[in-house]
C-alpha positions as CSV (number, residue, x, y, z in Angstrom):
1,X,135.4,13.7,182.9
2,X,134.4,17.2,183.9
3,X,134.8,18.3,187.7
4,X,131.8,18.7,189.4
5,X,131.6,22.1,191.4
6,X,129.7,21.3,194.4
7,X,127.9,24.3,195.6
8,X,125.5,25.4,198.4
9,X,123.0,27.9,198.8
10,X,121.9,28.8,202.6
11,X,119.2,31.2,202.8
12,X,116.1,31.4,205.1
13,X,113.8,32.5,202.4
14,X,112.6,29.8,199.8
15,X,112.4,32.5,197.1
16,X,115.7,34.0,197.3
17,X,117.5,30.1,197.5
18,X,115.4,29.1,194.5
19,X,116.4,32.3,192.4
20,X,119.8,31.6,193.2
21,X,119.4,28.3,191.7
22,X,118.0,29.2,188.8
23,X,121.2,31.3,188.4
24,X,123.7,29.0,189.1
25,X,122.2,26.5,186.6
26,X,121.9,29.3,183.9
27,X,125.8,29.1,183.6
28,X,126.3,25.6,182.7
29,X,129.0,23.5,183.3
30,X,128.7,20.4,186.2
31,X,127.5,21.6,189.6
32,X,125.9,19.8,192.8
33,X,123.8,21.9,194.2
34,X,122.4,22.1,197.7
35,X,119.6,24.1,199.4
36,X,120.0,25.0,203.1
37,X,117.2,27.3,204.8
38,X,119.5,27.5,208.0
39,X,123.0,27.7,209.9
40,X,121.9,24.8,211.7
41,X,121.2,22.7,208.6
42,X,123.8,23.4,207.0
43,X,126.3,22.8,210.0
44,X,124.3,19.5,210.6
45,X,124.7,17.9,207.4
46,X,128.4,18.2,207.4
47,X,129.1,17.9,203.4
48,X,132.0,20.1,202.2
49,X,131.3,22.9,199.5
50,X,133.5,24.0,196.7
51,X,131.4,27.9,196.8
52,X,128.8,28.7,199.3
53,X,126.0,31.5,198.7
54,X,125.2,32.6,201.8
55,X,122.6,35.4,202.9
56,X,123.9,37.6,205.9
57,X,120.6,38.1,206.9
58,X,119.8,34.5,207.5
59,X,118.4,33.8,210.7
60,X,119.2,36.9,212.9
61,X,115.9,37.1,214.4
62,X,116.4,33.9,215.6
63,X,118.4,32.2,217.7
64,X,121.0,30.0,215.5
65,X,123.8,31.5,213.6
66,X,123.2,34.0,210.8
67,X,124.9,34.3,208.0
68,X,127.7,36.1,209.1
69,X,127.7,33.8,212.2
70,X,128.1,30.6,210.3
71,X,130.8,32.4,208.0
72,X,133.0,32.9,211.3
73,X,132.0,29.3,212.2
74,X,133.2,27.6,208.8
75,X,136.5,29.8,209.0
76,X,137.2,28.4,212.0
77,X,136.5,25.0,210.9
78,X,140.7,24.7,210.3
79,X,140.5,21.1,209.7
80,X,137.4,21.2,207.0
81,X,138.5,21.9,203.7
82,X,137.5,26.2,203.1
83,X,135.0,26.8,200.8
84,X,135.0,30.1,198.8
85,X,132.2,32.1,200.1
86,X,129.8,34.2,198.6
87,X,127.5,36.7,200.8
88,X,124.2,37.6,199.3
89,X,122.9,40.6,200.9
90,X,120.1,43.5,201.2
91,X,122.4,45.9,202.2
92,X,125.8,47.3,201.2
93,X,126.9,48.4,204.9
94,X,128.2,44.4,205.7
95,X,130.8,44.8,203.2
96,X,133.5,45.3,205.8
97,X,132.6,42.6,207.8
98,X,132.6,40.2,204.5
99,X,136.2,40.9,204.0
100,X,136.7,40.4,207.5
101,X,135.4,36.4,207.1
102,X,137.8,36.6,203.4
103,X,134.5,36.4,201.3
104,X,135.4,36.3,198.0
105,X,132.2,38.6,196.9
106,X,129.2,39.8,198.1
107,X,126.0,40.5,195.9
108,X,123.6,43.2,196.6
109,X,119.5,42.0,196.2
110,X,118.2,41.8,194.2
111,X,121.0,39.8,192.4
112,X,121.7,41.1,189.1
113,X,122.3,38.5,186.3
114,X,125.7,39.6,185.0
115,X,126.6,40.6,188.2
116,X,126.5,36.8,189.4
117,X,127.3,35.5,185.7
118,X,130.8,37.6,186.6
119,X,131.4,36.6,190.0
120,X,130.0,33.2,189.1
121,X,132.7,32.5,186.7
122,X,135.6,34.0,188.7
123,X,135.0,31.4,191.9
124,X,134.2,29.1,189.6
125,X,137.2,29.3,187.3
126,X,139.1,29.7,190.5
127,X,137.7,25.8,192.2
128,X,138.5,24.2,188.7
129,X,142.4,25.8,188.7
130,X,142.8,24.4,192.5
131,X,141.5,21.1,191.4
132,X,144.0,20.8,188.4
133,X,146.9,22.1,190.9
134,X,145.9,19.4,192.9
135,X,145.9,16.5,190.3
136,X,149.4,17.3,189.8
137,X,151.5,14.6,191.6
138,X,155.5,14.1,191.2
139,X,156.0,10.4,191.1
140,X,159.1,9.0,192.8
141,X,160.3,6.1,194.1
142,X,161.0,5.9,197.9
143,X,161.1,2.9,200.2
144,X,161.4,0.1,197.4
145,X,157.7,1.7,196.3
146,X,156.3,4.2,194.2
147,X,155.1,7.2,195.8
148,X,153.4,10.4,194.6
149,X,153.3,13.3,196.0
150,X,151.3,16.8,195.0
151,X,153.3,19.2,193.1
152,X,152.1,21.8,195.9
153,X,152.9,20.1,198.8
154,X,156.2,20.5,197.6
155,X,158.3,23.9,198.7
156,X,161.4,23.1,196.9
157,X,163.9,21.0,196.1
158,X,168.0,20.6,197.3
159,X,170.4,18.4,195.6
160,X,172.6,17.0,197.8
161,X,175.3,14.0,197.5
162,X,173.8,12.7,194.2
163,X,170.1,12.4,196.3
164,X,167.5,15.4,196.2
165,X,165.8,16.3,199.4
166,X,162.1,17.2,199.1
167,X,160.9,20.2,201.7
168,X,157.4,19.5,201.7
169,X,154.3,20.9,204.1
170,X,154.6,18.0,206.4
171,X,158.9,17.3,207.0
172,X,161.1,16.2,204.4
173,X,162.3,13.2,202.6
174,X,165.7,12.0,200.8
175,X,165.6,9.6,197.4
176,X,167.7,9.0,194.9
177,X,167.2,11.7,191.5
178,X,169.5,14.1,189.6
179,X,168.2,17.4,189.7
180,X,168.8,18.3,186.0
181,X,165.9,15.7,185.1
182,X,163.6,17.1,187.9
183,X,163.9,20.7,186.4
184,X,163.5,19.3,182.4
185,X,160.4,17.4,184.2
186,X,158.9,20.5,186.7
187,X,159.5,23.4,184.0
188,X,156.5,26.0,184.5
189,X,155.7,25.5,187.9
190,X,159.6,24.5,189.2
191,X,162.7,26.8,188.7
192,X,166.1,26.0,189.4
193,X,167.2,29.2,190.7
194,X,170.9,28.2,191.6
195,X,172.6,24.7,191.2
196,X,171.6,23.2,194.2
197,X,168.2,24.4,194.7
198,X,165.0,23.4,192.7
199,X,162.2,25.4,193.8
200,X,158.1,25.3,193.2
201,X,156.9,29.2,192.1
202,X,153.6,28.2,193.8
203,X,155.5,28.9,197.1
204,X,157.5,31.8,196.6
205,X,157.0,34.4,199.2
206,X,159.3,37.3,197.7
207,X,162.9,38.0,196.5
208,X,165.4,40.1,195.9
209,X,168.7,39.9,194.0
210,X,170.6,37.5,196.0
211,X,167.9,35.5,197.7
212,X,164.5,33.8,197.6
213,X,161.6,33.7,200.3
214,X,159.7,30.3,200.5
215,X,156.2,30.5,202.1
216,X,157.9,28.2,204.3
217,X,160.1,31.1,206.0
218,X,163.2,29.4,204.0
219,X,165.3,31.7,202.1
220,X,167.5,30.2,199.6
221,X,170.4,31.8,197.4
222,X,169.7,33.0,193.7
223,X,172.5,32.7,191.7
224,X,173.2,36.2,190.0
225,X,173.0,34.3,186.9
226,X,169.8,33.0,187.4
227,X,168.6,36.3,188.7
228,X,167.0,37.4,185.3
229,X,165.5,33.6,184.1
230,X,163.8,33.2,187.4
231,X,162.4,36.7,187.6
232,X,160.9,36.4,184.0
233,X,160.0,32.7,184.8
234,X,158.1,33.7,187.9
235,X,155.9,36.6,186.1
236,X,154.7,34.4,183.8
237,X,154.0,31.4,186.3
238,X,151.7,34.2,188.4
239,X,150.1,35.6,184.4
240,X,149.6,31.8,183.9
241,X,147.9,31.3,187.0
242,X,145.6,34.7,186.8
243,X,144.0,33.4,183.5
């Protein structure tokens, strides 16, 4: 079953949301669309977006949020899941302030149609990859039950007295595994970069010849032998994920 891509489209003028529209469902593929004509309506309903068009100019004269308001607003939303935004805009000089709320792109009206087509894809192509990243569970068993855990919550991996010890986002847990079947298992997005540690490239945060930096502020040792296998294992983890 194809993902659905839920989008909205916030704009105060009827014209420019239904254009937009029209746009979105020129490039195919399953999408949920929503129309909001304010900050407040938007806010109000309280759904959660995959990409969000939303005009800057929304609503200045008045006295919600405009669109740059409700930008700050939904980045500050920590515990709402972030959409990927998308400013549409009649002028070029709110660029800055777009990268300021990380907007992934802003498009100039009016909206060119292989301007958006591009920009469409990329967010797009982007929502679908996070949604496969997410499907990806590691399945173990823990407690006398079966338990499976995303492949991304996962930082890495330590063997240690015949158990392997999962650093994840939220603590850690112990359980019963040998390592060697974990990395035949993990290969692609795991690397065993020295024979203790197991570690998820998803999470690496830099390196250098003797050591690797988790995004977790860990560093762990890189075995010199591993030095040249991880390195060419991790460029082709971050070409695989650019695609």
């Amino acid at each position: 079953m194809a993902e659905t891509i839920k989008i909205a489209v916030c704009a105060d003028e009827k014209n420019i949301r239904s254009y937009l529209v029209s746009l979105i469902k020129k490039q195919g593929g399953e999408c949920g669309i929503t129309e909001y004509a304010s900050a407040d309506a938007y806010l109000s309903d309280g759904k959660e977006h995959d990409i969000i068009f939303l005009d800057i100019e929304m609503g200045g004269s008045g006295a919600g949020l405009d669109g740059m308001g409700l930008a700050r607003h939904i980045r500050g939303m920590e515990a709402q899941k972030q959409p990927i935004i998308i400013f549409v805009t009649g002028y070029e000089k709110y660029v800055y302030d777009a990268f300021d709320v990380g907007a992934f792109q802003y498009l100039v009206k009016p909206v060119d149609e292989q301007k958006f087509a591009e920009v469409f894809g990329r967010a797009a192509g982007q929502v679908l990859s996070e949604a496969e990243q997410r499907k990806k569970k590691l399945v173990i068993q823990y407690g006398g039950e079966g338990k499976a855990i995303p492949l991304n919550d996962i930082y890495y991996m330590e063997s240690r007295n015949h158990n392997i010890i999962l650093y994840l986002k939220d603590g850690s847990m112990e359980y019963y595994a040998k390592i060697g079947d974990l990395e035949e298992e993990l290969a692609g997005q795991f690397y065993r970069i020295h024979r203790g540690y197991l570690i998820n490239l998803f999470h690496v945060e830099g390196y250098d010849k003797t050591e690797v930096r988790m995004a977790n502020g860990d560093k762990l040792l890189l075995s010199r032998y591993k030095y040249d296998g991880f390195v060419q294992a991790y460029m082709d983890y971050i070409s695989e994920e650019s695609l």
